[in-house]
N, C-alpha and C positions, 0 to 999 in steps of 0.2 A: 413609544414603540421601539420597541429593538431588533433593528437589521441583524438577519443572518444566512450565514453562508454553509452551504452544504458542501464535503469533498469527498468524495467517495469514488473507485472506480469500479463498483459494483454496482448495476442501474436498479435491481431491488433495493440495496440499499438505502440509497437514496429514497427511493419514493414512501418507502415505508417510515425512514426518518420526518421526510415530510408531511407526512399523514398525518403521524402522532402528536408534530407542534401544532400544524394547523387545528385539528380537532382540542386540542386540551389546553393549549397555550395561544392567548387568543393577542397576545402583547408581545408575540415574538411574530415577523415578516419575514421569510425565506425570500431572500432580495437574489440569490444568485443559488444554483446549485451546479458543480461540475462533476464528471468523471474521466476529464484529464488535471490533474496537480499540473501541468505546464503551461493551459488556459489558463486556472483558480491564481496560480502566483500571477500572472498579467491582470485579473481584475484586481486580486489584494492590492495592487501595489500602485493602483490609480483609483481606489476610491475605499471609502469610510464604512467600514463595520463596526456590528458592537460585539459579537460571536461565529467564530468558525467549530462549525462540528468537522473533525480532519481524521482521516482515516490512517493508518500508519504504513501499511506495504502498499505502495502504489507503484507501478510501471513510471520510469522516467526519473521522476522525483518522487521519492518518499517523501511520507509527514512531516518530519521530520528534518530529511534535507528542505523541504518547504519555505517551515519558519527557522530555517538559519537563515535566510538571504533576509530578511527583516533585523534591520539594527534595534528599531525602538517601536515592535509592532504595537497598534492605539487595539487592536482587538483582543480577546479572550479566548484562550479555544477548550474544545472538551474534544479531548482525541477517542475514536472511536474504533475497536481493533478487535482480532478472532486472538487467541488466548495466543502471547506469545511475552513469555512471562521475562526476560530479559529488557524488553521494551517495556512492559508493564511497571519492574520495578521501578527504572530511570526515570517514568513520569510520578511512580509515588516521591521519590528523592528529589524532584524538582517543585513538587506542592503543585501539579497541575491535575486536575480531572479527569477522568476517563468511563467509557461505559463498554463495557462488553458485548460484543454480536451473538446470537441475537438478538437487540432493545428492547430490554424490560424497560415498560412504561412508567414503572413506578420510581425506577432507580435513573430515568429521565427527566423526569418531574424534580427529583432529588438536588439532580445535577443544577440544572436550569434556575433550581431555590437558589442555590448555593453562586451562583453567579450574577444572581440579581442583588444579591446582599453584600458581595463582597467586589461587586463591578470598579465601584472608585477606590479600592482598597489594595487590592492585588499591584506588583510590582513583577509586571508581564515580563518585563528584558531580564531581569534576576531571574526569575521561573523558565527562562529561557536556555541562559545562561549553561546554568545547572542543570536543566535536560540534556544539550547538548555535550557536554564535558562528562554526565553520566553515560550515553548511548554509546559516547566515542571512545570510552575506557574499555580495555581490555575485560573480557568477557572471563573473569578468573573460576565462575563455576563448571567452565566448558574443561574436559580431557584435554591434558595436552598434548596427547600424537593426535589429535583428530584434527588439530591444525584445521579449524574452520571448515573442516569437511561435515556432511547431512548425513544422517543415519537413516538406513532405508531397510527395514525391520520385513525378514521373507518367511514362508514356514517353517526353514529350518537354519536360518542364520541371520544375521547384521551385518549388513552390508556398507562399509564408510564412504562415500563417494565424494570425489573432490568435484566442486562443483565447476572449473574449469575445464575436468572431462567430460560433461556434459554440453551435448549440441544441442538439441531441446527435450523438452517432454510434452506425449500430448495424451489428453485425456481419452480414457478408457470407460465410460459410466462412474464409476464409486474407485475403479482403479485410474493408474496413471504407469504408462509405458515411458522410461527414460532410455532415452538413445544415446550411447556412451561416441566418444570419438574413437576408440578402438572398435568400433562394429557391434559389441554387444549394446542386447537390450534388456533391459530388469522391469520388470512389472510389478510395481508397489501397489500396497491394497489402500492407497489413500488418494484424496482427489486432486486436481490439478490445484485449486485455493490453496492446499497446506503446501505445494510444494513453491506454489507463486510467493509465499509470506516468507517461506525459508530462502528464497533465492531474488528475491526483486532489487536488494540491496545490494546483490552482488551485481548488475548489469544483465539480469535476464529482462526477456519483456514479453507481452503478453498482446500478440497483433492477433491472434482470432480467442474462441473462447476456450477452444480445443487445443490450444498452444501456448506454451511457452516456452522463448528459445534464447539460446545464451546471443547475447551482440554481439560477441566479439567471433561469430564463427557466420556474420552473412559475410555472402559474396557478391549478391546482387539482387535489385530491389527491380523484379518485372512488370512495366504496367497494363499487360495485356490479361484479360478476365477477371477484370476487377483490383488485381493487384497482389504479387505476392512475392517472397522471399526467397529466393534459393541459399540452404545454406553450403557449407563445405562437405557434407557429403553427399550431394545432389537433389538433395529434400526438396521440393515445394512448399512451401509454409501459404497457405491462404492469410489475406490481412483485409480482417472485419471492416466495413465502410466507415464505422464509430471510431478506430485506430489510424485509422489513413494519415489524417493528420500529424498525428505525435511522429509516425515510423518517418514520414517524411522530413519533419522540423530535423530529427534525430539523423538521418541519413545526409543531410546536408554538409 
């Protein structure tokens, strides 16, 4: 049997991952699943796996940041990610696995072949190595005035935004309202997930579902109705009962 570990901080995620081994993969165990990366690195690091399926934008710690803190991790992972083709390369260039959201089953089953066959074979700290040295090189397909700035596509222009002027953003249905620090607001026609994947690396975080907000702009963490955020320019940010934890570790 082979112990595995779920990470994901997406809670469909997860479950549907889980379905799909349980029902078809009847020699793989789902020993742990998380959707904090700052739990998941506390159990990795005091007990034995044989595969992590590892999500790549996650609030706190990315995937990424994850397995750097692992010098000679004993486990395998198959990273699990929404199209974000910079990251996607850096795992082809390192020889590690990946499966695209949403989980095709068939290209799961694929995966899962491929790591029972080449379990005692793979040379994980080399594949590691090489991911991280890929991720953390300069991004040379990117424009260079865009200096790391997010392109925020409106009906009649593109808009570069640097994501340090950004306070938060919160979802709108299928849009997303960003609140700049200068007062304005842009209303993109895309969902809060694509702009969490473009920004979670930068120090945003994601304390309700409706929200995510740059760190570096609280001012204070209130623990009256549940609990919530003010940032610099007088917002209230609600934080989800499932987030309490992390925003706290972090506000520490």
């Amino acid at each position: 049997m082979y112990k595995v570990v779920i990470i994901d901080d997406e809670v469909n995620c997860v479950e549907v991952l889980e379905l799909l081994i349980s029902e078809n993969h009847k020699d793989l165990v789902v020993v742990e699943k998380f959707t904090s990366s700052v739990k998941a690195l506390e159990f990795l690091q005091s007990n034995v796996v044989d595969l992590v399926f590892l999500d790549i934008q996650m609030p706190f710690l990315t995937g990424i940041d994850l397995l750097s803190q692992f010098q000679n991790p004993a486990f395998q992972v198959i990273f699990t990610t929404a199209f974000d083709q910079f990251a996607i390369n850096a795992i082809k260039l390192s020889a590690l696995d990946y499966l695209l959201k949403p989980i095709d089953e068939d290209l799961l089953s694929t995966a899962i072949d491929k790591f029972k066959k080449n379990k005692s074979k793979v040379d994980i700290q080399s594949q590691l190595t090489n991911l991280i040295q890929q991720y953390q090189a300069p991004n040379t397909s990117s424009s260079s005035f865009s200096n790391n700035k997010i392109t925020v596509s409106l009906q009649d222009k593109i808009l570069f935004i640097d994501p340090m002027e950004i306070i938060y953003c919160q979802s709108n249905d299928n849009y997303t309202t960003i609140i700049l620090k200068n007062g304005e607001k842009v209303l993109a026609s895309k969902t809060i997930k694509h702009f969490e994947d473009l920004l979670s690396s930068q120090g945003f975080l994601r304390p309700h579902q409706s929200y995510i907000i740059n760190g570096k702009y609280i001012e204070q963490y209130n623990k009256k109705d549940g609990g919530c955020l003010i940032m610099i320019d007088g917002t209230s940010i609600p934080v989800s009962r499932n987030r309490k934890e992390e925003i706290m570790i972090m506000l520490k």
